[in-house]
C-alpha positions in Angstrom: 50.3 9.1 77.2 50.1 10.8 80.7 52.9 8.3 81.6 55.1 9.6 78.9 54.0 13.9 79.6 56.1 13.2 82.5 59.4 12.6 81.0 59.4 15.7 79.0 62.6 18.0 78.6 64.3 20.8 77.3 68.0 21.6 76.5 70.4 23.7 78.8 71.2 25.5 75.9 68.4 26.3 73.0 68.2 29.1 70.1 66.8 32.8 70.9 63.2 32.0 68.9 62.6 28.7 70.4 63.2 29.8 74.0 59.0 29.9 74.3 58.9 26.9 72.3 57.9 24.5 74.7 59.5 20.8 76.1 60.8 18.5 73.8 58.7 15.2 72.6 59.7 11.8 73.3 58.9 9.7 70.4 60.4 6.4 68.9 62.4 6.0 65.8 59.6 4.2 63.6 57.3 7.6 63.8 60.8 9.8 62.8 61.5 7.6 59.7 61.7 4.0 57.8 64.3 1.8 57.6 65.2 0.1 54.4 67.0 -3.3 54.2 69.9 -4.2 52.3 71.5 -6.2 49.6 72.0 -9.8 50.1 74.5 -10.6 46.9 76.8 -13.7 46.4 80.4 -13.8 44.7 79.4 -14.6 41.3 77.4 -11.0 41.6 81.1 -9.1 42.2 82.4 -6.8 39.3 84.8 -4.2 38.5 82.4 -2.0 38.3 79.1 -1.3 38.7 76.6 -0.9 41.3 78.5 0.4 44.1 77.7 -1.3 47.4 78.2 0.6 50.5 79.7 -1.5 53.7 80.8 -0.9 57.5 84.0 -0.5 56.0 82.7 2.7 54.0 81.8 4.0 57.3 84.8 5.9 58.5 84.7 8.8 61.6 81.3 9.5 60.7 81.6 10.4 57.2 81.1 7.7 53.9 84.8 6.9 52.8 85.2 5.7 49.4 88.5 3.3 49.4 87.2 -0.2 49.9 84.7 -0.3 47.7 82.7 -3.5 46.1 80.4 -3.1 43.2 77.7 -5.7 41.4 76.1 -6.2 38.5 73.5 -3.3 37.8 71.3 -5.7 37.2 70.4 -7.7 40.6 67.5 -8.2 42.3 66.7 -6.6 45.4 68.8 -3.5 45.9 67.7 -0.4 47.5 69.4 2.6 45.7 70.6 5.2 48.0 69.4 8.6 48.1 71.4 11.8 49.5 70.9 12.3 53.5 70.3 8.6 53.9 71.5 7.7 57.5 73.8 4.2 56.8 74.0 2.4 59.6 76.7 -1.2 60.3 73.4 -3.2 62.3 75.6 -6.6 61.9 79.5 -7.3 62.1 82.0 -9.6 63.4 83.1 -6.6 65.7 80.4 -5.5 68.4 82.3 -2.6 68.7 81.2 -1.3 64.9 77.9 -2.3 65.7 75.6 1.3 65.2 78.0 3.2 63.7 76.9 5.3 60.7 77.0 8.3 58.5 75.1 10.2 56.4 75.1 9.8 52.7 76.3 13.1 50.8 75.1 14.6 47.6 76.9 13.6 44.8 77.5 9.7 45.5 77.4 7.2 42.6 74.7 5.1 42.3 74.8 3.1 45.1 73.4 0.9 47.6 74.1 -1.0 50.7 74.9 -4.6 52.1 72.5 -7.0 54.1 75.1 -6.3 57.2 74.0 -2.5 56.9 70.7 -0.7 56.9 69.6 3.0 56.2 67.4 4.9 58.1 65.2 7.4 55.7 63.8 10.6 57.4 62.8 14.1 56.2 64.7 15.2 59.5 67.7 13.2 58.5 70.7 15.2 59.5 68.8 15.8 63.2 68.5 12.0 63.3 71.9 11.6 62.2 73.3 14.5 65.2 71.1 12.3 67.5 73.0 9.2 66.5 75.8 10.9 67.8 74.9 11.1 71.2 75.1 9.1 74.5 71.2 8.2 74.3 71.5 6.3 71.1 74.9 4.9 72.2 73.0 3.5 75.3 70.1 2.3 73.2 72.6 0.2 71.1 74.7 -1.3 74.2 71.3 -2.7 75.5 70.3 -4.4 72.5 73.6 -6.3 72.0 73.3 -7.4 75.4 76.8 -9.9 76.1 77.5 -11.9 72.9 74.8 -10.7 70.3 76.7 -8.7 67.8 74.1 -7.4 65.7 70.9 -4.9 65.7 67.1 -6.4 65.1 65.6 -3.9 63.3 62.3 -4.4 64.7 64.4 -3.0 67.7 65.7 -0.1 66.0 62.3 1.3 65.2 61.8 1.5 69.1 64.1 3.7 70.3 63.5 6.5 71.7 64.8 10.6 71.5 63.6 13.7 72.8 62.8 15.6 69.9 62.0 19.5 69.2 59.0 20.9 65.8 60.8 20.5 62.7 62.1 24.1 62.9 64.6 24.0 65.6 65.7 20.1 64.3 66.5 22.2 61.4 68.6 24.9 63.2 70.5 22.7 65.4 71.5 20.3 62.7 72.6 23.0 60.5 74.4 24.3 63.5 76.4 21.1 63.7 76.9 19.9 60.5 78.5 23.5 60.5 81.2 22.5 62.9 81.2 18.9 61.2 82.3 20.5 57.9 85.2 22.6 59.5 86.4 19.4 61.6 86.6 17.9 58.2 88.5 20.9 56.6 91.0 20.8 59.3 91.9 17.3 58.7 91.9 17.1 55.0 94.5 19.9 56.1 95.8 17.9 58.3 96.6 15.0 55.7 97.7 17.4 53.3 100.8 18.2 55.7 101.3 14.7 56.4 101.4 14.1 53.0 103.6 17.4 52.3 106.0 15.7 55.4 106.3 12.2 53.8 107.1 13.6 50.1 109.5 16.0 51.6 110.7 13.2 53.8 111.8 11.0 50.1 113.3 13.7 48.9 115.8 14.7 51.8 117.5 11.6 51.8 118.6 9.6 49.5 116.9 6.8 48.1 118.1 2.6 49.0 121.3 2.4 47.3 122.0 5.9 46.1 124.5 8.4 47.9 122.7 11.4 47.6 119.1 12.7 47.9 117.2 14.1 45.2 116.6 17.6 47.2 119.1 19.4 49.1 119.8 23.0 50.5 121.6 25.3 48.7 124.2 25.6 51.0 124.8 21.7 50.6 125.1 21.2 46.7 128.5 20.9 46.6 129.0 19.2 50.0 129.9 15.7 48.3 127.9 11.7 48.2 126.9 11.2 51.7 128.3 8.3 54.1 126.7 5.0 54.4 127.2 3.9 58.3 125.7 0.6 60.2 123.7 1.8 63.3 125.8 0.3 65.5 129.1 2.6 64.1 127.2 5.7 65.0 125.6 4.6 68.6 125.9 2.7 71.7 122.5 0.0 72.0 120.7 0.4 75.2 119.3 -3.3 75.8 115.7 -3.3 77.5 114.8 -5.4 80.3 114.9 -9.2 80.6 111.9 -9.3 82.8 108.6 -7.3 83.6 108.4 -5.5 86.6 106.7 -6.9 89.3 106.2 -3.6 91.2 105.6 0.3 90.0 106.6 2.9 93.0 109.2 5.5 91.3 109.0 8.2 89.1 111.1 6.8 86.1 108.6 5.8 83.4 108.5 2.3 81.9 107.7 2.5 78.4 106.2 0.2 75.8 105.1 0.3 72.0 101.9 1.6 72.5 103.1 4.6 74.1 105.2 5.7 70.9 102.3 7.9 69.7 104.8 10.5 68.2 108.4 11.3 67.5 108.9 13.1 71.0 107.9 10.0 74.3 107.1 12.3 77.1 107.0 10.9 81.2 103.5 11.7 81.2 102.6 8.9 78.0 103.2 6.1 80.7 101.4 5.7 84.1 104.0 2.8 85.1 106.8 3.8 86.7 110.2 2.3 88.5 112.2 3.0 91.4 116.1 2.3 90.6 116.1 -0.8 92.9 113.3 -1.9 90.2 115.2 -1.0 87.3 117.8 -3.4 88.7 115.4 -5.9 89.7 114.4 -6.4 86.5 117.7 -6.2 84.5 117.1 -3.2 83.1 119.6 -0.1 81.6 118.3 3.5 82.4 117.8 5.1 78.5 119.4 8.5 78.9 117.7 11.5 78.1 117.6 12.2 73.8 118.2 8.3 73.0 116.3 6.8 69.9 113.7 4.5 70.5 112.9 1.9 68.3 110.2 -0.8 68.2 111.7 -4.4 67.1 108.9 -7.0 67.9 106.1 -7.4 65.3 105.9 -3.6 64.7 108.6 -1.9 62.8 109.3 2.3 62.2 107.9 3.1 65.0 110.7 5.8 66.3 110.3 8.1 68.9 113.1 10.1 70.9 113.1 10.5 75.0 112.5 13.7 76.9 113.6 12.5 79.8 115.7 9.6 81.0 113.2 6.3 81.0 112.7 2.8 80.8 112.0 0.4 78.1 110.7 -3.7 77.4 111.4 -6.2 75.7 109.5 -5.0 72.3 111.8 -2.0 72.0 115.6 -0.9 71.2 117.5 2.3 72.2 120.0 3.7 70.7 122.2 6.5 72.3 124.0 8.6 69.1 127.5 9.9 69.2 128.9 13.2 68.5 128.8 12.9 64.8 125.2 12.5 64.5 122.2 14.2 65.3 119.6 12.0 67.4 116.7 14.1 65.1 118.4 13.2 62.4 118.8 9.6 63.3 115.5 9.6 64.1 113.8 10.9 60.8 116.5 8.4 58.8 115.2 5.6 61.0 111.3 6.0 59.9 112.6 5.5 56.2 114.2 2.4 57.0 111.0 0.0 57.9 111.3 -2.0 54.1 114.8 -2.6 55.4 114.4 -3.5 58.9 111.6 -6.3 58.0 114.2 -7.5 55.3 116.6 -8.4 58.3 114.2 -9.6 60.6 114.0 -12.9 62.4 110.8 -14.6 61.6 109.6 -16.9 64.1 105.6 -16.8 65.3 105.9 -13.1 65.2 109.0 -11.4 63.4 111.7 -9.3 65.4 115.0 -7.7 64.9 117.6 -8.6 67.7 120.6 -6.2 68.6 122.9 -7.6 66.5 120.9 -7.1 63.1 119.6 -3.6 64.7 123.5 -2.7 64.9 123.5 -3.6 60.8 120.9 -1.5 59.9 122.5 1.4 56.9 121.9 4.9 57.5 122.7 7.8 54.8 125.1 10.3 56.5 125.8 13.7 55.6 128.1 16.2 57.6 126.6 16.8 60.9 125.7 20.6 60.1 123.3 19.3 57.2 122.2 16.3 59.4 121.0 19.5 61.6 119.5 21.6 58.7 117.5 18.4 57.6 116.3 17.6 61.2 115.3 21.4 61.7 112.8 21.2 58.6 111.3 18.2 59.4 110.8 19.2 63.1 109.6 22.4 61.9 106.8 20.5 60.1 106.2 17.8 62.7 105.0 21.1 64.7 102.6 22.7 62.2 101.3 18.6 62.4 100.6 18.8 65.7 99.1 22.8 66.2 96.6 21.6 63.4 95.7 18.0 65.3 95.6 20.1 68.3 93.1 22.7 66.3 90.8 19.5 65.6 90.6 18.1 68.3 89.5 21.6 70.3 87.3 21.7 67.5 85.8 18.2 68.7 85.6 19.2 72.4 83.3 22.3 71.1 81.1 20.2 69.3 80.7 17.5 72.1 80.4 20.1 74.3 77.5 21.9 72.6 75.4 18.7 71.9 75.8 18.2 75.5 73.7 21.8 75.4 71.7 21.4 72.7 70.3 18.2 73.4 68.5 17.4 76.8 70.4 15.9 79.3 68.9 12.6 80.9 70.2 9.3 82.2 68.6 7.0 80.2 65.9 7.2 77.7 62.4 6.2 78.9 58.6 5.8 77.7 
C-alpha cells in the first residue's frame, strides 16, 4: 500500500469543485468492474434473424455500427445479453492491430449479445472506463500484453490493469464532459456523410447515365443546348506515360507521386515527401506531368482521380492525362470518377488487373459544350469545398478532445503499482 501512495496523481486540468479534491487513486480494472464472456456459437446456430451478435466488425471509430451484423437462434445456450453502457471490447482477432478496441453499447440496441472473440466490461462508472480506454495508458497496457506474435487479450490480464482514478463524482463530470464533444464529433460526420451522399446523388444526375446522351438534371440555361458528345479519352487529351523505373535517388523539389497519395481530387507537393531533380526525372524515364493534368490510378485500384497543383511526377501505378482546349480538366475529372464500372470492364487481368495507355485512350466520356462542362465542374467543386470545411471542423473537433484528455487525465509514463 505505501508502495502504491507514492504513485499518486492529479490532472493539469480538473473541474472548479474538485480542485480540493485530493490525488487520484490507482486501482486495477477487476475492483472498477466485471467482465463477461462471450458467445461461442457454430454455423448451424446462424439465422436471419434473431439474436443479434455483436462482433469486432460492429466496432467502428469508437461507436457500435450496425451493418455486418450476424444473428442466432434466440434460443442458445450461453449468451450474455447486453445491457446499455456495456463497454464491448475485440480481446481476440486475426489483426493485432484490432486487438482492444471497443465502444460503448447505446440505449436503444436490440437484444443482443456478443462473440467468444469479444468481451464486455460491466461498470457502474462505465462511460469513465470507456474515456479511459481511450487513452495512451490503456493503449500501453494492451501493447504489453500482446507482446510480438500473441494476437489476443487473457482476461485474467485485463482485470489487472491499472488507471488513476478520481470519487465517483468527478468520473461523472469528466465523462459527461467528453461524451459531450463525442456526440458533436458524431453530428458533424453524420453531416459529413450526408454531403457526400448529397455530392454522389447530384454527381448521377449531372451526367448522363452509360449509354444515354443526356443527363437527367441540367441548368436552366442548358435545356435546350442539344444530346451531349460521346468522345474516347484519348480524342480529348495527350497521355503522360509514368516512369519505367523507380528512382534510385530523391534530391529535388519535384514531387514523385504514387496512389496512396491521391487522398482527394486536388494532389498538392506537400502529399509526397519524395522528390526528383530533372537529371532524376530522366534517369528514370520519366515525363514531367504539367501543372492541372488528370491523374488517374490504373493498377489494381481504379477511380481514384485527382488533378495536379503543381507540375510533378508520377509511377508506374498511375496515368496522366493533359486535356485540350475543349474540355475542362474539372470536368474531366468529375466524368472520370463515374467511369470505374467501365474502366474494370476494359481491364487487363493478369495477377492483379490494370488498364494500359491504349485502353485508357478508349475510355467514353459524355461531353457537353465547354461553358456547361464549366457550370457542372463549378457545382461539384463548390461542394467538394463545403466537404472538406466540415472534415476540417471534425477533425479540430478531435484535436480538442485529445487535447483535453491529455488535461483531464494525469499525465504519467507508464502505469505502475
Amino acid at each position: 500500500m505505501n508502495q502504491e501512495k507514492k504513485h499518486e496523481f492529479k490532472p493539469k486540468l480538473r473541474f472548479p469543485e474538485f480542485w480540493d479534491a485530493g490525488d487520484w487513486e490507482i486501482k486495477p480494472l477487476g475492483k472498477l468492474g466485471e467482465l463477461v464472456s462471450g458467445l461461442t456459437y457454430s454455423p448451424e446456430d446462424v439465422r436471419e434473424k434473431g439474436l443479434l451478435v455483436l462482433r469486432s466488425s460492429n466496432v467502428q471509430n469508437g461507436e457500435i455500427c450496425l451493418e455486418d451484423n450476424v444473428y442466432v437462434t434466440p434460443e442458445i445456450k450461453g449468451a450474455n445479453l447486453s445491457k446499455p453502457n456495456d463497454i464491448l471490447i475485440c480481446v481476440r482477432n486475426g489483426s493485432k492491430a484490432l486487438i482492444g478496441k471497443n465502444a460503448l453499447v447505446p440505449e436503444g440496441m436490440p437484444l443482443c449479445t456478443h462473440g467468444a472473440f469479444m468481451t464486455v466490461f460491466r461498470s457502474q462508472s462505465a462511460k469513465f472506463i470507456f474515456q479511459l480506454f481511450q487513452t495512451s495508458a490503456y493503449q500501453k497496457q494492451v501493447d504489453g500484453d500482446l507482446g510480438a506474435t500473441i494476437n489476443s487479450i487473457n482476461g485474467s490480464n485485463f482485470v489487472k490493469y491499472k488507471f488513476y482514478v478520481p470519487l465517483s463524482q468527478e468520473q461523472q463530470k469528466i465523462a459527461d464532459c467528453l461524451s459531450s464533444i463525442s456526440d458533436r464529433i458524431t453530428l458533424e460526420a453524420q453531416k459529413l456523410d450526408t454531403l457526400k451522399a448529397h455530392k454522389k446523388g447530384l454527381m448521377q444526375q449531372l451526367f448522363p447515365a452509360e449509354g444515354e446522351t443526356l443527363p437527367k438534371l441540367r441548368f436552366p440555361e442548358f435545356q435546350d443546348s442539344g444530346e451531349w458528345e460521346e468522345k474516347k479519352l484519348g480524342e480529348v487529351c495527350d497521355c503522360i506515360v509514368p516512369g519505367r523505373d523507380k528512382p534510385k535517388s530523391f534530391t529535388g523539389d519535384i514531387p514523385w507521386i504514387t496512389i496512396p497519395d491521391i487522398q482527394g481530387l486536388r494532389i498538392y507537393s506537400s502529399v509526397s515527401k519524395l522528390k526528383l531533380s530533372v537529371d532524376e526525372i530522366k534517369e528514370c524515364g520519366a515525363k514531367i506531368v504539367p501543372k492541372n493534368s488528370v491523374i488517374m490510378s490504373c493498377v489494381g485500384t481504379f477511380g481514384l482521380i485527382s488533378i495536379c497543383e503543381q507540375d510533378l511526377v508520377i509511377n508506374q501505378q498511375l496515368h496522366a492525362w493533359l486535356p485540350n482546349p475543349k474540355i475542362n480538366n474539372y470536368y474531366l475529372a468529375y466524368s472520370l470518377i463515374l467511369q470505374k464500372k467501365q474502366m474494370e470492364r476494359m481491364a487487363t487481368n493478369t495477377t492483379i488487373a490494370y488498364l494500359n495507355k491504349s485502353s485508357c485512350n478508349a475510355i467514353k466520356i459524355p461531353l457537353p459544350a465547354l461553358i456547361e462542362q464549366q457550370k457542372i465542374a463549378d457545382c461539384l467543386s463548390s461542394l467538394d469545398e463545403l466537404i472538406a470545411a466540415q472534415a476540417q471542423a471534425i477533425d479540430t473537433l478531435k484535436t480538442h478532445k485529445k487535447g483535453l484528455m491529455q488535461q483531464l487525465f494525469p499525465s504519467v509514463e507508464e502505469v505502475k503499482g
